[in-house]
GUNUFI-801120 format. One line per 3 residues: number of its first residue (from 1); their letters; for each residue x, y, z of C-alpha. Coordinates in steps of 0.5 Angstrom, whole numbers. Layout:
// residues N
NUM	A	X/Y/Z ~ ...;
// end
This chain:
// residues 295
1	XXX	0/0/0 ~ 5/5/2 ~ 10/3/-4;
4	XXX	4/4/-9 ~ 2/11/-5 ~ 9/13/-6;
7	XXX	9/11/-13 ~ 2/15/-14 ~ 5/21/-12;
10	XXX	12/21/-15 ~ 9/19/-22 ~ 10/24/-28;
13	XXX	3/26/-29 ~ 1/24/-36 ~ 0/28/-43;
16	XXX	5/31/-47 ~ 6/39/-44 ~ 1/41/-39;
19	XXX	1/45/-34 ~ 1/39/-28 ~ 7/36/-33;
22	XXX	11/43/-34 ~ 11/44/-27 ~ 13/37/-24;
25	XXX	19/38/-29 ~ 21/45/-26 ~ 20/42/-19;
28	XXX	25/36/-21 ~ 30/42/-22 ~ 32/46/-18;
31	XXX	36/51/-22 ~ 31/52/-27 ~ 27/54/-21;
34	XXX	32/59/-19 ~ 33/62/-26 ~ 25/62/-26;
37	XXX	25/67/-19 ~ 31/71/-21 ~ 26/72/-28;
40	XXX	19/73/-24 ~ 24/79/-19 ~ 27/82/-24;
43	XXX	20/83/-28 ~ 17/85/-21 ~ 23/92/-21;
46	XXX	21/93/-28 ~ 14/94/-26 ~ 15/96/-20;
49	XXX	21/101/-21 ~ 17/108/-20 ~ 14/106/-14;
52	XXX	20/103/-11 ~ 25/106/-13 ~ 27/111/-7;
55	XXX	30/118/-11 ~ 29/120/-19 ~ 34/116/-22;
58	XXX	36/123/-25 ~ 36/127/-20 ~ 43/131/-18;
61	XXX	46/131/-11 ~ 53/135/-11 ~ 54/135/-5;
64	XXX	54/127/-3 ~ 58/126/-10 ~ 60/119/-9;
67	XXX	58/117/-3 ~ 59/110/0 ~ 53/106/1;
70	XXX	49/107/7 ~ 42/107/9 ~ 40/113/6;
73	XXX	44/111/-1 ~ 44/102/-1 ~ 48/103/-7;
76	XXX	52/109/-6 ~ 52/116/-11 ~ 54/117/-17;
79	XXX	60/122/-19 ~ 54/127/-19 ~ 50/125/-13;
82	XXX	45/121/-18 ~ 42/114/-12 ~ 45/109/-15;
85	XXX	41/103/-12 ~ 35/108/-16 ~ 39/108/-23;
88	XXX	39/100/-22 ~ 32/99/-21 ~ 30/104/-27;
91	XXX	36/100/-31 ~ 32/94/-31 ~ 27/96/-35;
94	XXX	32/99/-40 ~ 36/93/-40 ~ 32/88/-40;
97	XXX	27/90/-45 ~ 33/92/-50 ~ 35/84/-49;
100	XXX	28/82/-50 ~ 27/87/-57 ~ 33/84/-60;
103	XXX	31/77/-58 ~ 25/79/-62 ~ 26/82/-67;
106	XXX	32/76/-69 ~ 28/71/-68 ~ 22/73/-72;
109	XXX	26/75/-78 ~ 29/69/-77 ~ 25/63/-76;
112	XXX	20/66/-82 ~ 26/66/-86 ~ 29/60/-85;
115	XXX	22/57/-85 ~ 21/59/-92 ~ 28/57/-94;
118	XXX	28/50/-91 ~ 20/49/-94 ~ 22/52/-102;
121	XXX	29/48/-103 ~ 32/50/-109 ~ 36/56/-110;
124	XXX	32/60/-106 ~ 35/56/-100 ~ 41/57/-102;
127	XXX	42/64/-103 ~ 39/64/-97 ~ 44/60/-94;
130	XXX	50/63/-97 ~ 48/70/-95 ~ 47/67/-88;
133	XXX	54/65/-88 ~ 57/70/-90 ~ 55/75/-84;
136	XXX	57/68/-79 ~ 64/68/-81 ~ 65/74/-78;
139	XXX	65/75/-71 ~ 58/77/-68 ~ 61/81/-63;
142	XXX	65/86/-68 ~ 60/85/-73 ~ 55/89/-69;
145	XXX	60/93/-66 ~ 61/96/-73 ~ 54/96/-74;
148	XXX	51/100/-68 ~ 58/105/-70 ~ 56/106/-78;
151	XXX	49/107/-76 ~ 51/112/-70 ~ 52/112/-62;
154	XXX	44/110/-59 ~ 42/104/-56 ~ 36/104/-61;
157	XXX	42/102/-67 ~ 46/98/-63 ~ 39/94/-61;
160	XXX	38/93/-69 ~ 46/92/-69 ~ 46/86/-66;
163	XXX	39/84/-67 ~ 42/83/-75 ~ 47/79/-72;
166	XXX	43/74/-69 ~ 38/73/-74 ~ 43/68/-79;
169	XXX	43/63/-72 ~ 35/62/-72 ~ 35/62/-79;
172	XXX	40/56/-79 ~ 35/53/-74 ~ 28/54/-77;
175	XXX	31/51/-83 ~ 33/45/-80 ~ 26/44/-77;
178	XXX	22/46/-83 ~ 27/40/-87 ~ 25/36/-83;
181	XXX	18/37/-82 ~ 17/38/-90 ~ 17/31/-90;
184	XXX	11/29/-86 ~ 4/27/-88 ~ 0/32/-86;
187	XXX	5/38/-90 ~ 6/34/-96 ~ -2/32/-97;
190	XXX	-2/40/-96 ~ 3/41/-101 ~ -1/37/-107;
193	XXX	-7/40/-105 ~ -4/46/-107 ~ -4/50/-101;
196	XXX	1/56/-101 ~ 7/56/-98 ~ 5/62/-94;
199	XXX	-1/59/-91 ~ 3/52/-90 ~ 9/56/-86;
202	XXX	4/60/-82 ~ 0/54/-80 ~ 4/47/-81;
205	XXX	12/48/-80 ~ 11/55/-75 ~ 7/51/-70;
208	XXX	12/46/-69 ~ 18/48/-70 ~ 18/53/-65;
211	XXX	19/49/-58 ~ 27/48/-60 ~ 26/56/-62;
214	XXX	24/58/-56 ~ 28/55/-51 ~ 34/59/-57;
217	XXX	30/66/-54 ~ 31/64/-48 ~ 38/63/-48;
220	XXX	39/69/-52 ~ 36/75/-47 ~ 41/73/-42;
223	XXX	47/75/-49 ~ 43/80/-51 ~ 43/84/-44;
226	XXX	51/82/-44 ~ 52/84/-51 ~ 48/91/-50;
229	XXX	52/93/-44 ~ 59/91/-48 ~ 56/96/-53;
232	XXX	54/101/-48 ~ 60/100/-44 ~ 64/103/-50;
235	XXX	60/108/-52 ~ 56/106/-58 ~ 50/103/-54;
238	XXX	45/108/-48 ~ 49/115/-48 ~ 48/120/-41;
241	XXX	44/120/-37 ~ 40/114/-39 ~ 40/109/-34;
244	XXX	42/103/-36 ~ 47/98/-33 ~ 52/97/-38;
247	XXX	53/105/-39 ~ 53/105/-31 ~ 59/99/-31;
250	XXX	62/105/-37 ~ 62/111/-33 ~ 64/107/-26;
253	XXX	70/104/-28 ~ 74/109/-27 ~ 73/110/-20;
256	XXX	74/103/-18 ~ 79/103/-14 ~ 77/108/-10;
259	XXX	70/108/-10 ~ 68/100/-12 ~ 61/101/-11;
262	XXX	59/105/-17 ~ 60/100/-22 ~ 60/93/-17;
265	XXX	53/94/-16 ~ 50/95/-24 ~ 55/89/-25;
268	XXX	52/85/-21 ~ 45/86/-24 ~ 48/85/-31;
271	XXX	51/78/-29 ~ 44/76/-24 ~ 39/77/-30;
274	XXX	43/74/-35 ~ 44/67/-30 ~ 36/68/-30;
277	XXX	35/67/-36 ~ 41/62/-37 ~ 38/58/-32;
280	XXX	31/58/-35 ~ 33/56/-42 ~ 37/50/-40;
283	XXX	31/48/-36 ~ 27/49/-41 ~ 32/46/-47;
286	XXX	32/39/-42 ~ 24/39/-41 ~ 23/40/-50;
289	XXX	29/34/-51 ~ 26/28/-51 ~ 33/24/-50;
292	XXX	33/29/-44 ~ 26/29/-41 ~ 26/21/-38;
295	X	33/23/-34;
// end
């Protein structure tokens, strides 16, 4: 009785992804709970950020210039007084939603793309490729540098410089997926009834190729948050006084040795909400694997 009780209870519940099913999943990873928490904290600042945060993010103080952390300042003061613990919460929102416009933007043109490529076949698919190739065989991080500085110093073009650089890596996955759902019955019935392939992406390839694309995503906000602080760090992304991590680490380098703080504490908001979604994805990478899910 016990041993059938105990069994009862630990036993997977039944079906394919449903919500029981999600959740036993994340209750047997503890990390990918982690991650989940780390994420759900971070949206609340972003949401929250007007109402908690103690002082306006660009308000100046010269008189308590660098000030060290206290209980009236958490995160100290910038080198005009700004609260930094306010410029984190309010760079949160910054920050994250940069990360999650690139995801987007990358993986929408990219899995159209590469749905199309795979599906069509011929020298449409080629081309495609081809011209994918090409931008991969540069290194991402130059790339997008060059961009965001050919398309001038504002977040808004380093957004769409790295956007542009990610896009090649969902399109080599939509395009994996869609060769091997074209061979399937419910998509070649389609194709012989003369169904248009634009109707047969949006509805038969799209839908079930997205688990392994949106596991990608999820692992990619955490890139593109660290890339866009990379590219604010040297000045080509978010430019004074706007409040965003990684124009925050820029400025603050050069008082850490005497003032270890101003860069510190945005730092470590880049690195916690990066591992979040790091942690996330790779839970949700090994719940979608079916070589994974039994373990």
């Amino acid at each position: 009785m016990s041993l059938g009780r105990v069994e009862a209870e630990e036993a997977p519940p039944q079906g394919d992804f449903g919500g029981s099913h999600l959740w036993y999943q994340l209750r047997r990873s503890p990390l990918t709970l982690a991650g989940l928490a780390i994420i759900v904290i971070v949206a609340f600042v972003m949401a929250t950020a007007p109402w908690i945060a103690p002082y306006d993010p660009d308000r100046l103080d010269l008189l308590h210039r660098l000030a060290p952390p206290s209980l009236a300042h958490f995160f100290g003061t910038d080198e005009v007084g700004r609260d930094i613990f306010s410029r984190v919460l309010w760079g949160a929102r910054t920050s994250v939603t940069v990360g999650l416009a690139i995801v987007a933007i990358s993986m929408g043109f990219g899995t159209v793309i590469g749905a199309f490529s795979g599906l069509v076949g011929g020298r449409v698919n080629t081309a495609i490729m081809r011209i994918m190739d090409v931008v991969l065989s540069f290194p991402s991080f130059v790339m997008a540098m060059a961009l965001a500085a050919a398309l001038g110093p504002n977040l808004i073009n380093a957004m769409l410089a790295i956007a542009v650089v990610r896009i090649p890596f969902y399109v080599r996955l939509a395009r994996g997926q869609a060769l091997s759902l074209r061979s399937r019955p419910y998509v070649k019935a389609a194709m012989s009834f003369g169904a248009p392939r634009v109707q047969i992406v949006r509805r038969h390839i799209m839908p079930n190729a997205m688990a392994p694309i949106i596991v990608q995503a999820t692992l990619d906000i955490g890139l593109a948050i660290l890339t866009a602080s990379a590219l604010s760090f040297i000045g080509l992304g978010a430019q004074q006084p706007t409040a965003e991590w990684g124009a925050m680490v820029a400025t603050g380098r050069d008082y850490l040795l005497d003032q270890w703080w101003y860069p510190t504490f945005p730092g470590l908001a880049i690195l916690v909400t990066a591992v979040g979604f790091n942690l996330l994805g790779d839970g949700l990478r090994d719940m979608f694997d079916p070589r994974l899910r039994g373990r």
